[in-house]
C-alpha positions in Angstrom: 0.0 0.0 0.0 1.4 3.5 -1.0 2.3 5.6 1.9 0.0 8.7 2.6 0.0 11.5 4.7 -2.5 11.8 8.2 -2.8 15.4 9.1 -3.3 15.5 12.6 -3.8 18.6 14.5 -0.7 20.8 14.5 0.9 24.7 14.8 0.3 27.5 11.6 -2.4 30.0 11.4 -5.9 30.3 10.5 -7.2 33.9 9.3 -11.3 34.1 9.9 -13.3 36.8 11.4 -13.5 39.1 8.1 -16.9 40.8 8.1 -18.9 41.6 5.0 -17.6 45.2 5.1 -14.4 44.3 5.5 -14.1 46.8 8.3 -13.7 44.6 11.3 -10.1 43.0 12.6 -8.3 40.4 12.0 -8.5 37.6 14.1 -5.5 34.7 14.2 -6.4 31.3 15.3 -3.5 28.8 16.3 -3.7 25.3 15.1 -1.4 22.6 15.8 1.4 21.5 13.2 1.0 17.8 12.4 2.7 15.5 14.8 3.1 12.5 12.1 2.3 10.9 9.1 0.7 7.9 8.6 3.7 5.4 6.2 1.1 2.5 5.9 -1.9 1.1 7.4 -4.3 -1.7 7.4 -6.6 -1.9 4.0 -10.2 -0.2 4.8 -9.4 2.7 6.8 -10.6 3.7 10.2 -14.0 2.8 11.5 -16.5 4.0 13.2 -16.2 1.1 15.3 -12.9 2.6 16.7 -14.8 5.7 18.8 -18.4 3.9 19.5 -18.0 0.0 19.1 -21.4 -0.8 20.4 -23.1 1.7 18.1 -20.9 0.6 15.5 -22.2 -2.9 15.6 -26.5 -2.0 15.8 -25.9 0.3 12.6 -24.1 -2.4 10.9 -26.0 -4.9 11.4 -24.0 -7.0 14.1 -25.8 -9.2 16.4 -26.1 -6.7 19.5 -29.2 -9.1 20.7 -26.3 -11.3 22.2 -23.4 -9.5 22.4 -21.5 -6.5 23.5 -18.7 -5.1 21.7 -15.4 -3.7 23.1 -12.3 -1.8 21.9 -8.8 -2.0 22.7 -5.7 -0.7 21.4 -2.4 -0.4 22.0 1.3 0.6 20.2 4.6 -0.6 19.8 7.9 -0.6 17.1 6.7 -4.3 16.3 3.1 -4.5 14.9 2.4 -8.0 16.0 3.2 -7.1 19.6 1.2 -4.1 19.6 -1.9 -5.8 18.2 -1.2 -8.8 20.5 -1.3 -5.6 23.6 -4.1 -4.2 22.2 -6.0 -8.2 22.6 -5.1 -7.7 26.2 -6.1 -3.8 26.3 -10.0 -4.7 25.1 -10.2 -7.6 28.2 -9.2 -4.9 30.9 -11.7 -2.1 29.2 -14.3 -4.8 29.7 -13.2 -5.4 33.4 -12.8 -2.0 34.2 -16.2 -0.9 32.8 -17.8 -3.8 35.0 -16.3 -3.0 37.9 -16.5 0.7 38.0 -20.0 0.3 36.6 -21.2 -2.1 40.2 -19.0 0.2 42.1 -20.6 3.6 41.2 -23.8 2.3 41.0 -23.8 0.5 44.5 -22.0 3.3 46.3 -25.1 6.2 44.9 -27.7 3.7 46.3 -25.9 2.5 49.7 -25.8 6.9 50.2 -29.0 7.6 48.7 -27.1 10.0 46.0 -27.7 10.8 42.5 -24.8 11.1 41.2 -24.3 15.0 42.5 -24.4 15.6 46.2 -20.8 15.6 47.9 -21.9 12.1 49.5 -22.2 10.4 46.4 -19.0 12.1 45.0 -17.0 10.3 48.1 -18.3 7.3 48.2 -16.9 7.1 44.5 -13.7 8.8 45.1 -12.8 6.8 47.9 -13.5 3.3 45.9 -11.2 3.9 43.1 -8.5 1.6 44.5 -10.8 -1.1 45.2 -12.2 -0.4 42.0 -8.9 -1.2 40.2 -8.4 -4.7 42.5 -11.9 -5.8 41.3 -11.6 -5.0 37.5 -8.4 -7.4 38.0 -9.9 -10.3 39.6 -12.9 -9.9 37.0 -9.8 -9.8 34.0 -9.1 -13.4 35.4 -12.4 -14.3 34.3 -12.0 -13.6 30.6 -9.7 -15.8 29.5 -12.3 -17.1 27.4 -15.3 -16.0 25.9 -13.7 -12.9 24.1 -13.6 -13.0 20.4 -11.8 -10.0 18.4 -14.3 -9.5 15.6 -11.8 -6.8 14.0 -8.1 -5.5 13.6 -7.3 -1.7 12.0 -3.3 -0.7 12.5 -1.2 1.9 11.5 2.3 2.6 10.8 3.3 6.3 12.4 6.6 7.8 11.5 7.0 10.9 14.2 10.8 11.6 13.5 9.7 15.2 12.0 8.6 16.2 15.9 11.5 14.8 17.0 10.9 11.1 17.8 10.6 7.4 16.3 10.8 7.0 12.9 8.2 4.0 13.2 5.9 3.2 15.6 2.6 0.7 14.9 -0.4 1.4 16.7 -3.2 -0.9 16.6 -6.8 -1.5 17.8 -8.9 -4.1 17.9 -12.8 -5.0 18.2 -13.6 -7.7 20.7 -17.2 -9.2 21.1 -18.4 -10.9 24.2 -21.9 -12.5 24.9 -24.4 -10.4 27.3 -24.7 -14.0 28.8 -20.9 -13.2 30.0 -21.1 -10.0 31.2 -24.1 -10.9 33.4 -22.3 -13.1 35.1 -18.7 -10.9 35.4 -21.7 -7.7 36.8 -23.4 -10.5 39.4 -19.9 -11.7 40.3 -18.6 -8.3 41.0 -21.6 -7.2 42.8 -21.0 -11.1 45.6 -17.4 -10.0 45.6 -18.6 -6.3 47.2 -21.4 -7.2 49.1 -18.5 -10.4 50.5 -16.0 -7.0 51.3 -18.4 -5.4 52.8 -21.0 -7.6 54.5 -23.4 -3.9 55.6 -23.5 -2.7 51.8 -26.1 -5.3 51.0 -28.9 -4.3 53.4 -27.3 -0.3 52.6 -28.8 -0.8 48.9 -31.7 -3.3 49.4 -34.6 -1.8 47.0 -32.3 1.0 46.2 -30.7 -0.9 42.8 -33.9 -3.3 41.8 -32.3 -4.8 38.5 -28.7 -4.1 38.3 -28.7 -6.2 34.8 -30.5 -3.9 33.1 -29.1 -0.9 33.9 -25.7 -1.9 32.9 -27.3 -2.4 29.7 -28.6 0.8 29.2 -25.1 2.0 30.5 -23.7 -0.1 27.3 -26.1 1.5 25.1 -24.4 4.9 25.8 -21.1 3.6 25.6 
């Protein structure tokens, strides 16, 4: 494939502001000089699926009825490596969505908060560490049951701002069934209420089907 130039945001100068008359000043707006250029890259271009993989797959006709869809991406100077990182990036985004999902969602209900009283906004501050140990224990779970449904890299040469003449980034979509996810957003919610044997009765009736609104969370995301 023929190299070709990415123009990514970079330093020169826009002129706008001109009125009709021609009367009022000029006004200069910085822009950023490009950072790199693209020297290959996979067939097809970039996706949609790279920014919204979930909306991706409902407008192209994916089976969304069963499954969720993930990205994750990573970069390295050997392009096998960094799509084999980026494998391993899309399991962690599904753990950490899980876990901060049950954490944020049980610590609103076990303070009665909606998301914008200073209660709430503790109760969520203060459970980003155990946030992080969670999404790893769920990561252990997904060894199977992930299946990358799609690959897009590219070669970046970023010698002209000073660094590496090559450097691959790549990103891939994974899929995973709902069936799975259930299960990781039931297991995380035992593991919590095991940790802390008081949250449970804390958000009795408070979060009444914890399934579905992780799924509308998904729909959003």
């Amino acid at each position: 494939m023929k190299p070709y130039l990415k123009q990514v945001v970079g330093t020169s100068l826009m002129i706008a502001g001109l009125s009709a008359c021609g009367g009022a000043p000029v006004k200069e707006v910085k822009v950023e000089e490009p950072q790199f250029k693209v020297t290959d890259a996979a067939p097809g271009g970039r996706e949609a699926w790279l920014d919204n993989p979930n909306y991706w797959a409902d407008k192209s006709g994916e089976d969304t009825k069963t499954f969720y869809y993930y990205t994750g991406d990573a970069q390295s100077a050997d392009k096998r490596m960094a799509c084999e990182k980026a494998d391993g990036d899309a399991m962690d985004d599904i753990a950490r969505q899980v876990s901060s999902f049950v954490d944020t969602t049980l610590a609103r209900a076990s303070t009665d908060s909606t998301g914008s009283d200073t209660s709430g906004v503790t109760a969520n501050s203060a459970s980003q560490t155990e946030t992080s140990r969670l999404s790893s224990q769920l990561s252990k779970a997904l060894v199977t049951g992930v299946e990358k449904r799609k690959q897009y890299w590219e070669q970046r040469d970023y010698s002209l701002a000073g660094g590496a003449k090559s450097i691959f980034y790549c990103w891939v979509l994974s899929k995973v069934a709902k069936q799975k996810i259930q299960e990781l957003v039931t297991r995380a919610q035992t593991i919590r209420f095991e940790q802390d044997p008081n949250l449970k009765a804390k958000v009795e009736g408070k979060v009444v089907d914890i399934q579905k609104e992780f799924d509308q969370y998904m729909k959003a995301h």
